[in-house]
C-alpha positions in Angstrom: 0.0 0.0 0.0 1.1 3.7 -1.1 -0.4 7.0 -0.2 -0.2 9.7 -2.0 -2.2 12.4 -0.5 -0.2 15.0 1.3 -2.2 14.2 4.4 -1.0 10.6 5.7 -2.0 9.9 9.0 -3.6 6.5 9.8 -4.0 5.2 6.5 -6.5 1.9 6.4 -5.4 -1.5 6.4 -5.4 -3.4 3.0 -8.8 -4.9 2.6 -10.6 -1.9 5.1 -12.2 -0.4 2.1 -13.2 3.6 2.3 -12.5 4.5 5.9 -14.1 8.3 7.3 -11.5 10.8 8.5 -12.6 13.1 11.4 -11.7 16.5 11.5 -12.2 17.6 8.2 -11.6 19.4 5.9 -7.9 18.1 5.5 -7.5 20.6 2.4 -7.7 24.6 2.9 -10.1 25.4 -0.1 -9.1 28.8 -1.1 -5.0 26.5 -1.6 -7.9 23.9 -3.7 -8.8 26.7 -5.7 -5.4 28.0 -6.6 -4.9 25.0 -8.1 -7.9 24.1 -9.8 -7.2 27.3 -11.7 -4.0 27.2 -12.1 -5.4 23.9 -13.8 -3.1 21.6 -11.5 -5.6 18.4 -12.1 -5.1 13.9 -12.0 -7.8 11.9 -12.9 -6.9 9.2 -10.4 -9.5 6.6 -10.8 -11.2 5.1 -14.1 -14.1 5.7 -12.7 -14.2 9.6 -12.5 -12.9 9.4 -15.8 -15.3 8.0 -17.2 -18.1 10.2 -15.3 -15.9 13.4 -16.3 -16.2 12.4 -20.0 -19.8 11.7 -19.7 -20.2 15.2 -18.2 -17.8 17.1 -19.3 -16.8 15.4 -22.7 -13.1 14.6 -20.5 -13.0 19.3 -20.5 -11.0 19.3 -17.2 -11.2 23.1 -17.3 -14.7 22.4 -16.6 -14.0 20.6 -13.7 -11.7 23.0 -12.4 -14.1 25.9 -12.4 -16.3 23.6 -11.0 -13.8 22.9 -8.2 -13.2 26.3 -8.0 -16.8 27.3 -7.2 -16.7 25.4 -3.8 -17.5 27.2 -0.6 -17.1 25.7 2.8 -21.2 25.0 3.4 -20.5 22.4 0.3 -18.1 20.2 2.1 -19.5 16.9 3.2 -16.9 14.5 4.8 -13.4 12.8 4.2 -12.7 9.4 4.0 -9.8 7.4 3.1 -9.9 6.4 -1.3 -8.2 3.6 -3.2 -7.4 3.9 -6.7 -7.6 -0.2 -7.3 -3.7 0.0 -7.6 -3.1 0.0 -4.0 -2.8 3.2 -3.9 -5.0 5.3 -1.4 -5.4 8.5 -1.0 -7.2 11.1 1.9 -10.0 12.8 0.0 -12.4 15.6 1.0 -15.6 15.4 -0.5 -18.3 18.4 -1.6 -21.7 18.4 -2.9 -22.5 21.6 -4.8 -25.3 23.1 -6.0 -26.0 25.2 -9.2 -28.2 26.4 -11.8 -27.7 25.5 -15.1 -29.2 25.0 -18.6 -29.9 21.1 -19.0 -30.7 20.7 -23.1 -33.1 17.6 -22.3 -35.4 19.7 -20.3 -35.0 22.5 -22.4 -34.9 25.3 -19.7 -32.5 25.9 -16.1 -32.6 23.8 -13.4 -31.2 23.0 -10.0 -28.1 20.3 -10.4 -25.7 19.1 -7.5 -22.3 17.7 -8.8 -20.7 15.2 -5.6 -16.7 16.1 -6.1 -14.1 13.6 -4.3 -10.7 15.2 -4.3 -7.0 15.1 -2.5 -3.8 17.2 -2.9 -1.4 15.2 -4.4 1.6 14.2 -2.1 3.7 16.8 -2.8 0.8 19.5 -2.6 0.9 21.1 -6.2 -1.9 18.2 -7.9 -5.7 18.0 -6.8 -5.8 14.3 -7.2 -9.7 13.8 -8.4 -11.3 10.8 -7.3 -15.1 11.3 -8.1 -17.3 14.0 -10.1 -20.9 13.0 -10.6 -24.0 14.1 -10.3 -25.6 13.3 -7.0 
């Protein structure tokens, strides 16, 4: 097992699966912003991936003004993230909500995007785990 989160304390055991950090946030969010736009982004799982193609056609600049829309009332918990490589990583997670133009429906609505993120270990990468819709 590897982490490569800047924050590192008590990693889970192989096997534990996602595993909640207390205390949170672990990240600043006005430090997450500065590098969402200075466009400092990973896709670290297939998974988000795919979801960030699917919502985003794979436009990370997208997801960082996304990211860089967060305020503290968004933030939800942290929890401990694997990639499936044995790699985990301490993530904060955010639900936020916002008004946009959805083609199907042909007018505005409300939309929440879930965002799963950590700073990269050597704190100049958001590490994205998950971006979907809630």
């Amino acid at each position: 097992m590897i982490v490569v989160s800047e924050y590192s304390l008590n990693p889970p055991a192989d096997g534990q699966g996602r595993v909640k950090i207390a205390g949170g946030p672990l990240y600043e969010l006005a430090r997450v912003h500065r590098l969402a736009a200075a466009r400092a982004l990973n896709i670290w799982t297939g998974r988000c991936g795919k979801t960030v193609y699917d919502l985003f056609a794979g436009d990370l600049e997208a997801v960082a003004d996304l990211l860089g829309h967060l305020r503290p009332d968004d933030y939800r918990d942290s929890e401990w993230c694997v990639n499936g490589q044995k790699a985990w990583a301490a993530c904060d997670a955010y639900a936020l909500r916002r008004v946009e133009w959805v083609a199907t429906a042909g007018k505005e609505m409300g939309v929440e995007y879930f965002v799963k993120f950590a700073v990269g270990k050597k704190g100049q990468l958001l590490l994205l785990v998950s971006c979907h819709l809630s």
